[in-house]
Structures are given as C-alpha cells and as structure tokens.
N, C-alpha and C positions, 0 to 999 in steps of 0.2 A: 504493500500500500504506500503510494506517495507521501511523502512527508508533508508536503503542500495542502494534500487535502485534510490529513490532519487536523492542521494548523486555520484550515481554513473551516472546519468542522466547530473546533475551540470559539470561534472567532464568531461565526454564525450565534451558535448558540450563547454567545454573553449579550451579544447586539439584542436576539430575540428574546431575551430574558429584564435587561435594559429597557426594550418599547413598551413589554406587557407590563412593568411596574409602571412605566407612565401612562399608559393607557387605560389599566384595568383598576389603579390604587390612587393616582394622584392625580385619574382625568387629565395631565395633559400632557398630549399625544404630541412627537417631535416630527414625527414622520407621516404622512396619508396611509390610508391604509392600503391601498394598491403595492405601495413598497414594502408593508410590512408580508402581503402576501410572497410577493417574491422573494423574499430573503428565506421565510417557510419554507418554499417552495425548492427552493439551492439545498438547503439543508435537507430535505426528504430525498432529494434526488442522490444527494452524499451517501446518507445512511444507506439506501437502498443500495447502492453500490459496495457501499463498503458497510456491512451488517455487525464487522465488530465496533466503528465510530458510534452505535448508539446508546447510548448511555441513559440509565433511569432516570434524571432529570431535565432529560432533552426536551426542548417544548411539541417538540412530533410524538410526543408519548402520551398529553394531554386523555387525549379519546382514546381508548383500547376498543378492540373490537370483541373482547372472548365477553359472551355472555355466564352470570355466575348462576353455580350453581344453589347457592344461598349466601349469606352472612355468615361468615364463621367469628366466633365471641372471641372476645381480646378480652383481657385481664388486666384493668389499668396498674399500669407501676405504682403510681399515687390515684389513691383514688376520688372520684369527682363529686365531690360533695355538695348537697345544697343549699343554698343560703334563707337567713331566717328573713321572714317576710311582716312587715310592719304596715298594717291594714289600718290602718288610721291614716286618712288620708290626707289631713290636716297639718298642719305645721307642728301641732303635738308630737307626732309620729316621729319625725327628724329630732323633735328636745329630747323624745324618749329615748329614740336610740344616744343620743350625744352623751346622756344622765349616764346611761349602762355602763357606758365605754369610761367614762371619768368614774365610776366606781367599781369600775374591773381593775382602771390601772392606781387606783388610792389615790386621786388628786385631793388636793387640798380645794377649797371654795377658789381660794383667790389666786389656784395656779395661773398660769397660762391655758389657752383654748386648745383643744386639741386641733391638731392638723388632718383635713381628711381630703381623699379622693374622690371627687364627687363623677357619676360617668351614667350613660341611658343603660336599662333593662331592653336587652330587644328580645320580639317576640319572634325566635326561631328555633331552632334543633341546638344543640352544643357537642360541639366537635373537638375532639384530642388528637392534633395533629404532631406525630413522631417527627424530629430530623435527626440523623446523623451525620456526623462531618457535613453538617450545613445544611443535607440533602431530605427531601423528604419521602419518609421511608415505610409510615402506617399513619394511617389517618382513623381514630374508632367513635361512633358513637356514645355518647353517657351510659345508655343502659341502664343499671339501678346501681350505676356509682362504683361500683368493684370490675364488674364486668360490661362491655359494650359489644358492639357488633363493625367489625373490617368492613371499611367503605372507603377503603383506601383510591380505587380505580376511580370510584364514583370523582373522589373530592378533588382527583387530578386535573378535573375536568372544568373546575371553575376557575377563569382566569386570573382575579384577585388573589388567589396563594400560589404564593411561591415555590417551584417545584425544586429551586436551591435558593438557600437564605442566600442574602447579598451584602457587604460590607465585612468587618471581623473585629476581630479572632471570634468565631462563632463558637460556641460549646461543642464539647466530642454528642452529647444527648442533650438535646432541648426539644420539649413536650411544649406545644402549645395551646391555652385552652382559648379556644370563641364559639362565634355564635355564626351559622348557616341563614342568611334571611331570604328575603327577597323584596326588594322596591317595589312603593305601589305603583309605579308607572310601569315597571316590569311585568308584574302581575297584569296589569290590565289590558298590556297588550297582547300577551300572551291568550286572556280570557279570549281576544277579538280576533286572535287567529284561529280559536278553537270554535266561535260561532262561524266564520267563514265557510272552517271545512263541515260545518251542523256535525258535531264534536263536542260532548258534554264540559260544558263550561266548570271551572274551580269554584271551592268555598272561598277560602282564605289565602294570602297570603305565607300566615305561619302553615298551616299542613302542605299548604304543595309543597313550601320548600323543603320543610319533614320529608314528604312521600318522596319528592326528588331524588335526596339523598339516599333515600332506602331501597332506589331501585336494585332490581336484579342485572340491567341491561345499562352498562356507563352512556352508550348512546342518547338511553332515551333521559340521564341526567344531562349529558353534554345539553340536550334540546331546550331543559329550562334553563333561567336565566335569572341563576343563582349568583346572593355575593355572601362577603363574609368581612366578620370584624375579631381581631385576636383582641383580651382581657385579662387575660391570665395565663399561668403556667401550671405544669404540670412536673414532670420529673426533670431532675436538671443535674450533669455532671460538670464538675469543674469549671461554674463563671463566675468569676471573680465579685462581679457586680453583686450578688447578692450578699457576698458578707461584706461589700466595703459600710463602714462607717457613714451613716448620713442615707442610706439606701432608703428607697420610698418607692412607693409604686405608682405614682406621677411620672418618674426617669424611667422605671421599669418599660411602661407601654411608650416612652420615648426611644427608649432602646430596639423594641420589636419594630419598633417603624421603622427607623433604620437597618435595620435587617431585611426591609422589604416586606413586612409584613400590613396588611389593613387596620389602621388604628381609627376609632371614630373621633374627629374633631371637637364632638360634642363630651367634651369634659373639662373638670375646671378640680386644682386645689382648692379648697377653702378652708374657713379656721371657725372654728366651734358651729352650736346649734344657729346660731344666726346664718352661715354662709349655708350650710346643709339646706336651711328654712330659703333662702334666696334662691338656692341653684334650683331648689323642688319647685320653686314657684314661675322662674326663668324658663324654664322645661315644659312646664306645665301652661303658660301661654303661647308658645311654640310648637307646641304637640303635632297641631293635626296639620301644620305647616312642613313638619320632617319627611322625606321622603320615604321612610319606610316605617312600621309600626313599634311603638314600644308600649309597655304596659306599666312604665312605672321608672325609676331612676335609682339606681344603685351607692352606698357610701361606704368608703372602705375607709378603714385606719390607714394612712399615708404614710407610714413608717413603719419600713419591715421589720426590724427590730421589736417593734409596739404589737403587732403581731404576729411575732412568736412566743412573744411574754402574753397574749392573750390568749392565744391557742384558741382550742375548738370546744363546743359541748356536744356529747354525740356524733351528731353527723355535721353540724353545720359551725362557720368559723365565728368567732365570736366578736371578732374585730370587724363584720359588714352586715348590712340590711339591704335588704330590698325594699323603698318606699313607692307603694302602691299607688295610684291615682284615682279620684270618683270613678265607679263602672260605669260601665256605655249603657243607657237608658232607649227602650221606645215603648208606645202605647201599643197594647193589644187586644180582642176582645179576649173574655174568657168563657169558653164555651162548654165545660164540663168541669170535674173533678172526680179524678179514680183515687186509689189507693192502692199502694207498692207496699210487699211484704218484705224487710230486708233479709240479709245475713242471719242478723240478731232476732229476728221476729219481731224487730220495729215495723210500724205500721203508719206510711209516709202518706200524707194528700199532695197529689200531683195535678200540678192545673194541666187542664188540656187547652191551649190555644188556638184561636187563629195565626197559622205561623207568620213569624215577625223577624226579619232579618238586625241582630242584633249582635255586638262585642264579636264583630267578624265572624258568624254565622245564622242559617235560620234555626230559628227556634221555634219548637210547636210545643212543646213539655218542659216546665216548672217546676222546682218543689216551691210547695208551702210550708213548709217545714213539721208541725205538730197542729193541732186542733189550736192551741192555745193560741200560737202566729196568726193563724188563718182567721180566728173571734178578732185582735187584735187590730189585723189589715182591714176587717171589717169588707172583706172583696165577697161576692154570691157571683152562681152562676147568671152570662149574661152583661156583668160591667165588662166597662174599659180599666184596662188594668196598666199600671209599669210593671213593667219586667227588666228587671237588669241581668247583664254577664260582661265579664271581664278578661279576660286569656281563659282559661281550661278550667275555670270556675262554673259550678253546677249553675245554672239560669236558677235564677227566685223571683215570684212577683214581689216587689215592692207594697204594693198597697192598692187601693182604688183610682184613678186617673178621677181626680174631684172637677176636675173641671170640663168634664165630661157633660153635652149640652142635655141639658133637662134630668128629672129625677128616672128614676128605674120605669121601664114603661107597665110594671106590675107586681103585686106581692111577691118575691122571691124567698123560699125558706132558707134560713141557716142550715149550713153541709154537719153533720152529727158522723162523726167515728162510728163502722158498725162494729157489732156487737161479736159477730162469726169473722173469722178470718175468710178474705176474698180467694184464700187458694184452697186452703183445706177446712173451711168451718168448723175448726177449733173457737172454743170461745177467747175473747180478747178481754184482757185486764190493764188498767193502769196502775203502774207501782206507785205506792204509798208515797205520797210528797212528791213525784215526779209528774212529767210532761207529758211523756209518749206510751204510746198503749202499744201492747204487745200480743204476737197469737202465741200461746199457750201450747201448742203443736210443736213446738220444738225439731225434732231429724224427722218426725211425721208428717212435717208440712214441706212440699214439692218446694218452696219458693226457699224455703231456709236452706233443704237439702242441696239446691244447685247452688247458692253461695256456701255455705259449708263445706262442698269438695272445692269449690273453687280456692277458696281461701286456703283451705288447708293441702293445696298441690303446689300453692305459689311459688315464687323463689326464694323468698324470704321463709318460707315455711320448710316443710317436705319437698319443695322443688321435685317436682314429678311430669319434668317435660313432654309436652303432646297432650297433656289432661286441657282442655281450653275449652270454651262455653261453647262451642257447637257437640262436641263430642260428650259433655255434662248433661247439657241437654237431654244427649239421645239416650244416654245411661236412664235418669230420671227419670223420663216420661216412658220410655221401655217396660220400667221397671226392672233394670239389671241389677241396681243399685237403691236401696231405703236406708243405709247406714253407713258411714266411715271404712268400717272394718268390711264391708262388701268390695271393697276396690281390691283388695290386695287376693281377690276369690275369680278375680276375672281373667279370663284363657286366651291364649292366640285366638281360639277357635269362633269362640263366643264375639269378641272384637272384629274378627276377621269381618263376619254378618252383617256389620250395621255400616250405615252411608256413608261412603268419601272412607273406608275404610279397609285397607287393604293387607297382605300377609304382614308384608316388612313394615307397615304402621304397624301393625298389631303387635307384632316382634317387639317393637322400640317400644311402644308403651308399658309391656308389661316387662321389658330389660330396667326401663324407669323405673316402676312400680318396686321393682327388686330393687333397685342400687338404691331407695330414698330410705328402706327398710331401715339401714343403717344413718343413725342423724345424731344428735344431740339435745339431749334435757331442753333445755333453752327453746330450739326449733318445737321441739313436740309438744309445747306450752303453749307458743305460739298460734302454732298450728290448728290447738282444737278449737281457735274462735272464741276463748272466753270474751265476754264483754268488758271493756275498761285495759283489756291486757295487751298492749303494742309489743313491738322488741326488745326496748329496754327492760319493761316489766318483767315477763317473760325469763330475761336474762340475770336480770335480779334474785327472782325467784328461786333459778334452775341454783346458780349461786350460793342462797343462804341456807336453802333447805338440803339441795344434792340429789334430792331424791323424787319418782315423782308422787311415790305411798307417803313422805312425809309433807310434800305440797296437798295431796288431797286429803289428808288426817289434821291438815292444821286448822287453829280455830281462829277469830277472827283476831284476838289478840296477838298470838302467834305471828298471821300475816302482818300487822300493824308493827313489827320490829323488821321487816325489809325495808331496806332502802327505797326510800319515794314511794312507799304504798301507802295511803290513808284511808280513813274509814271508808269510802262507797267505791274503791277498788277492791278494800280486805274481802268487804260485802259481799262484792259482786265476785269474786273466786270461792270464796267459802258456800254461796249459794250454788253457784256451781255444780261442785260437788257431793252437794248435800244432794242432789239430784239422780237417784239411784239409775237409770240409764244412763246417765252420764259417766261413770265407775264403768258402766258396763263396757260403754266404748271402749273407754282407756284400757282394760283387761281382754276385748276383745283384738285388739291392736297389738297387742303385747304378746297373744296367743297367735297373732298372724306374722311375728317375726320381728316386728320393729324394736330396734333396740338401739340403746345411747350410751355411754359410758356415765357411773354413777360415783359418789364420793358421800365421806359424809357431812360436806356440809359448810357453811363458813359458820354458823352460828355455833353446831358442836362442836366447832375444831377451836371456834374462838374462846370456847369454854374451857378447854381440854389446856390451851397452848396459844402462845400467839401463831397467825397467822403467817408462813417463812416470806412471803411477799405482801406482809400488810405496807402499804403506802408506798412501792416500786413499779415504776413504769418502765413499759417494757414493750418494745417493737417487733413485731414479724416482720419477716422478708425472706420471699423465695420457698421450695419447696421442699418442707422437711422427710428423712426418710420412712417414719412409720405416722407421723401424727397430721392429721390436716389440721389446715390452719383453724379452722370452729374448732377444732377438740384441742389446739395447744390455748386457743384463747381462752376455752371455756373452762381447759386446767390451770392458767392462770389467775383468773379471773376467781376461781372457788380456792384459789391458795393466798387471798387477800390483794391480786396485784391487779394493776391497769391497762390493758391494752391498747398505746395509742397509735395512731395513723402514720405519723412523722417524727423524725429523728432532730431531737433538740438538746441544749446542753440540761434540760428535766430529766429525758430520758436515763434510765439507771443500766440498761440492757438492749442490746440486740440479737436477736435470735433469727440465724443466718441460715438458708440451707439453700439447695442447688439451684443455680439462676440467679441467685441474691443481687436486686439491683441496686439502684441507687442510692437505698438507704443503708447499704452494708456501706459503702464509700462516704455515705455524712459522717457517719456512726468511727470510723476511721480516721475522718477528720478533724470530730470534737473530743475524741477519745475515750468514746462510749466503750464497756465492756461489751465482745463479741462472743456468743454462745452459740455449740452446733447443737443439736434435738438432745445427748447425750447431757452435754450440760444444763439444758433444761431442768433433764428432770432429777438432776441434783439438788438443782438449786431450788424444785419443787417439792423434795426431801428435805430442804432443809438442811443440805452436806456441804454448800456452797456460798 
C-alpha cells in the first residue's frame, strides 16, 4: 500500500472529523456541503481500496449496515444513578434544596453561599458513551442503573458525537454521560415527511428519540434526526482534572466541549438559593422559546471536592436536584369513571376522557386518585375537567374547569366506591384511618394475580426474564397459574401451547424460572409485594433478622428496631404474615426450590458480639470467584458494613476480582486496602 494514500487517509479523516464538529456541535459550517460530500466520498473510495486504512473511528463507519440481532446488556462500570426530584415548583423548591446542601456540609448561618451549577433537565433517553484512547468504543443505555442495553452502532450514527475525542491529553477510559433528544423542529419535520408518504405520524419528541435509539436496524436510526448533549461522567482513568485543587463541574463540561463533545449553552454558575431561585425562573420564561423540550432545570454542587464529601443516599447523589416546573395543563370532558384493581388490591377511580392531547401526548385515562380526591375535586360525570401530565408522570385530573359556560345541564350523582371488587367480587374494605379501599381477594383476585407475578419476576426482584405482561396475561386468564408457587410447576410443554410461544421460548423461560431459584433474603422480600416494602426495606430486613422464619415470626415491636421501619410499615409486614396463605406461599416457594443464603442476623450477632464491619465501607469491583456480587453485599451488609458505589478517601476497602475496573485503580491511588473474595471472608470472620 502506498505511503501516500496513507497519509492521505490520516488527512481525510481529521479534515472530516474537523467539519462534522463544526457543522453538527457548533453550527458553523466552514465549508458547503457539496465539499464536505467529496472529501466523504475520496475517503470511501481509499478504504474500499485499501480495507486495512479503515479504522473504527472513520467517519465512513457512521451507518453500519449489519442488522442486530437484539441489544445485548452492558454492565455499567459506574453505575447510572438517578437524581432526586424537587416537585415544588416554586422558588421554595430551589431554598429547599440550597437549606439540605448547607446542612449536609455544617455551614454556619453567616458562611459564605454555596457555589452551584445550574444547567436544563432534557427530556430524552440517557446514554453512557465509552472512549478509549480518545476513540469511541461502547455507547449503552441506563437500563435500571447497573445494567443497560449496547447501542453502540445505533449512537455512531448521530453526527453531534464524536467518533474520536478531539484536542488532549484525552484519558486512557472516559465514560460519558448525556442525554439522546431530539429538536422540535426536527420532530416536526420529520412528522411531515411521515404524512406525505400517509405513514403513521409520532407522539412525542422524547419517545421517538427513545425508540430511535433502541432500534434493531442503525439505518433506520441513521433516518431520525437525532442530537445529543454530554452532563456528566461516568468511569474515568487517569485525568488529572478531577483531582486538581479548585475542580468544579462548570470547567468539567468546559472541558468535554473541548474535546469535541455537545455541551448545552444553557447553563450558568450561581451562588446560593437566590441565583438557583433566578436561573429556575430565567428558564422558566424561556421554556417554550428553547428549541427542544425540557421538563424542568437541574442544580448541582459546583465543587467536586463538595461532592464527594457529600456522597450519595441510596441511589441518588446528594449534592443535585432536579427542579421541576408547573405541568402542562388542558380542559377535557369527562365522560365516565371505572375503577383499576392494583398490585396491592388498591382500588383506583380512573376518569375516562374525551382524549386530550396533553404534556407531549394524548391522553384519554386519568387517575383520580382515592374517593377522598375525587369528593374533594368535586368533578361528576359529564364536567369539563383539567387534566394535567408532565414527562412520564401518571395524567390526574386536577379538579372541575369552573369556568366552564353554565351550570351542569342536570342532577348528576356522586361516583361511590363499590362495595364487590370489579375483577373478582371479593368484598372491598377500607383500612381503619386510611384513604383507599381495598379487594379483600388477595392471589384470588385475577387483577392482583397479574401484578403479583409481574412484580415478583422483575429485575429488581427474582428477575425471571421472558415473564412480561403479555405472556402473565395468558398464564392468568388460562388458568395455568392462581399462585406464586404455580410458576416454578410450569413445562416446556405446557409453555410451548400458548401464543407467540415457541420450543426455545419455552426453553429460556423455564432455564429462567431455574437460575432465579437461587437469589437472596433481600430479593425474596422484595419480591413477595409486601405493601410499604421497597428495596431498601427489604434489604434492611433480610439484614437485621437473617432469616426469613425470623422476619415472619417477628412482632410489631420486633420490626420497629430495623432501621427506617416505623409503625405503619412494622404494620403492614407483621399483617402480612399474620395472613395464613401468605406462610403458605412462602413455604410453598421454599418447597419449589428457591433458596438464599441465611445468617443469623445483625441484631443477634449484635447481641452476641460486635458487628466485625460495624461502621466500614466497602466497595465491589469486578467479578469474584464463588460469590456474586448480591450475596458479597448482602454478607457484608449482615456483618455490620456499607456497600458503597464509589471509591473515596471514606472508603475502608476494596474488594477486587476479575475485570476489576476503574475502581481497583482509585482505590490504588488513595491507598484504599485491596481485598481478593478470600480476604473477604476473613475479614467477615473477623480474622482480619
């Protein structure tokens, strides 16, 4: 191969890589686009001649042609956490969050204001784009934060990122986090090419761009007309920038711009609850002036330092808010009212509408929330009603549209809660001092049955992949299935039978159905749907007691000494229990194989002895060789200790095993202790 073409290869590709950042990032364009095709065009012709010059960051790589055969899940390095969401929409909301942050970090009254990054919420997908040596190399969706889904092909395909960073020393690994959107003018041209060819037209902005990205076929992502804004990071080796002195995440998104990355102009430093209260309000008369959709305005601690000292609770970091805006309002009639039997056996009034295109979609169904709301709203079949919705928020009517011309054209009766459940005519009750009525039907009633397997197949749960509401459905109403413990009784055979249902689905289902067999205290807590009982609970729970004979033998006192449980949670699990089919499941589950690893306990251990990691944090990374990571955290976690996300000079431990990534390298760098699985469980003995 000539040296020349080479060189003229190199040369190509830095020019084409040059235009598309000022074309696609900074809008302005040095060259027509007739040249920019040409120089394309030289370059295709190179590679094609010479097929080793092509390289994975070449801009002739953009559009692939191989169609996929699914999303295969990625496992974020760091994972993608969500931020807490400040629903007061009011300038309150901005003092509240200001107040938290000054009594997170012990200000004094008359310190100085804190320093924040103020920046838009956009309403799109959020995307973890990998580079190495500059290049980018995996692009995944959020997924549920740990795990996402390879969209790598797809993401190549939007000109605004960069298929190599530009400028330097760029990191050996820098993870990027943003946001997939799409412009409303984009959207709506696109709408107008879709009536032309009489081509079902889009909802929203936010889900095409969603759907976009999730296609199976990069072509038919190349076809929308997708952009993107980088926010954040993700996993990071060796840049300097984040431990320098004075670091802030104002320079930070200064810095990915110079790398070539999409930053959104619309942000601003500001200094305490005043400039927060400015910028929400500066935003908020701008709104519907921005070219693409946001739902609200973001505030971050401006100092990375400040947020590491602030860390996270859970899942979400404790140093930023999401400040929300009034939801999108219109009038509708209301033309009926059903009632939705939940999960729980709550028993919901759902207005039926005339549909009302609202908060970026139509809406024809409402919750009213409880009897109590609906007296309140004072709305009957027949008014003009508000209805509000705001991003991916459930639609509620507001109240009566009072100014609706003339009174009711006739007596209309108040809507009354009936008395029989609408799925299975179990009688309905309302709990003592409570709001919401409930069917009494419990695993007997169809409508609880299909959210009860749903719930308890989820990924958060038993994760029992392939289990999904079309396929609960037909269990359900079949009658394959009236209990919990009915799933784990179900055959290729039996499977094979039913719709959209084939050998090797039937296969994977019940290969599923086996591997979820094995899970952890924690999950199988979770799993059974108590009312009041999230993951944390759950986690607490499996924690103090160890066991699950001594979670369903405990009394409400009992429960009342876990952490974060108070009276109408202890309640609501102690009733439970006390529910003799409910034992029954659990024992029939138990009899079908499911099984967790057990201990005894933090509360009798705490009796017996202290705790050998009471008050030590301690990090996983990578994958150890007998224990997954649920069962080292949840032996950590029952040995008195903390399992956090990230590696900081808190941290007391890292617990390293094959793959160990970035975090074995911080943990090296602050001079955290490194532990293989062996060490672990020394140190879980108390030997170490």
């Amino acid at each position: 191969m000539p040296a020349e073409a080479r060189g003229r290869a190199i040369a190509l590709r830095a020019l084409l890589h040059h235009h598309a950042h000022r074309y696609y990032v900074l809008d302005a364009p040095e060259i027509p686009d007739a040249e920019y095709d040409r120089l394309f065009q030289e370059l295709q012709a190179l590679e094609a001649a010479h097929p080793e010059l092509r390289t994975a960051d070449s801009p002739t790589q953009r559009v692939l042609g191989r169609v996929l055969d699914g999303l295969a899940p990625v496992r974020h390095a760091v994972p993608m956490l969500s931020i807490q969401t400040e629903t007061d929409t009011s300038a309150a909301g901005a003092e509240a969050f200001d107040a938290r942050v000054r009594r997170e970090l012990e200000l004094a009254d008359d310190a100085p204001p804190v320093e924040y990054a103020a920046e838009l919420k956009y309403d799109g997908l959020a995307i973890n784009l990998r580079y190495e040596a500059g290049v980018l190399v995996l692009a995944a969706t959020r997924g549920d934060g740990e795990t996402g889904e390879d969209v790598t092909q797809n993401i190549r395909t939007i000109g605004q990122i960069p298929l190599r960073l530009q400028g330097g020393p760029v990191p050996p690994v820098l993870e990027i986090r943003g946001e997939v959107y799409m412009r409303r003018d984009d959207f709506e041209r696109l709408n107008e090419l879709q009536r032309e060819k009489g081509e079902k037209t889009y909802i929203n902005p936010r889900n095409t761009a969603a759907g976009a990205v999730r296609q199976l076929d990069p072509a038919m992502t190349a076809s929308r007309p997708l952009s993107f804004f980088a926010y954040g990071l993700g996993a990071v080796q060796d840049w300097g920038f984040l431990v320098e002195a004075g670091a802030t995440h104002g320079a930070l998104l200064d810095a990915l711009a110079a790398f070539g990355l999409p930053v959104s102009p619309d942000r601003r430093v500001v200094r305490g609850a005043e400039g927060l209260v400015a910028f929400h309000r500066y935003v908020e008369a701008r709104r519907d002036a921005l070219p693409f959709d946001i739902d609200g305005v973001v505030y971050k601690v401006n100092s990375l330092e400040l947020q590491r000292r602030m860390g996270f609770k859970t899942r979400e970091p404790r140093w930023a808010v999401a400040h929300k805006y009034p939801a999108q309002e219109q009038v509708t009639r209301l033309n009926g009212i059903e009632v939705q039997v939940g999960r729980t056996g709550k028993l919901t009034p759902v207005a039926k509408l005339e549909p009302v295109f609202v908060g970026g979609t139509t809406v024809s169904n409402a919750t009213l929330h409880n009897i109590f709301e609906l007296r309140r709203k004072g709305v009957r079949i027949g008014d003009q009603v508000i209805v509000r919705r705001a991003g991916d928020v459930i639609p509620e009517v507001v109240g009566r549209y009072v100014e609706a011309p003339g009174p009711r054209p006739a007596y209309v009766p108040n809507f009354h809660m009936p008395r029989q459940c609408p799925v299975c005519g179990s009688q309905v009750q309302r709990e003592k001092g409570g709001i919401d009525h409930r069917c009494t039907g419990g695993l007997f009633c169809a409508a609880q049955r299909k959210q009860a397997l749903l719930h308890f197949a989820g990924r958060r749960a038993m994760d029992i992949e392939g289990l999904g509401d079309k396929l609960v459905d037909q269990l359900v109403d079949g009658g394959f299935i009236r209990t919990l413990p009915e799933l784990y009784k179900l055959g290729v055979a039996k499977l094979a039978g039913l719709e959209r249902m084939a050998d090797k689905s039937a296969a994977n289902l019940v290969a599923a159905l086996e591997k979820s067999k094995t899970t952890t205290l924690a999950r199988f807590l979770y799993a059974l749907g108590i009312r009041q009982v999230g993951e944390a609970t759950a986690k607490d729970l499996a924690r103090h007691f160890g066991s699950i004979d001594r979670v369903m033998d405990a009394s409400v006192e009992q429960l009342l000494e876990v952490n974060d449980v108070g009276p109408v949670v202890a309640t609501s699990i102690h009733t439970f229990f006390a529910q003799p089919h409910n034992r029954e499941v659990v024992e029939q589950l138990r009899a079908a194989g499911l099984n967790w690893a057990e201990h005894e306990g933090a509360a009798a251990a705490a009796a017996a002895a202290p705790l050998p990691l009471a008050g030590k944090t301690l990090v996983l990374t990578g994958t150890l060789p007998e224990l997954s990571r649920d069962e080292a955290k949840a032996l950590i976690e029952a040995a008195g200790g903390k399992v956090a996300g990230s590696v900081s000079k808190k941290t007391h431990f890292v617990v390293a095993g094959e793959e160990a990534g970035s975090k074995l390298d911080k943990a090296r760098e602050l001079g955290v202790p490194v532990l293989d699985e062996e060490g672990l469980r020394r140190l879980l003995a108390g030997a170490g």
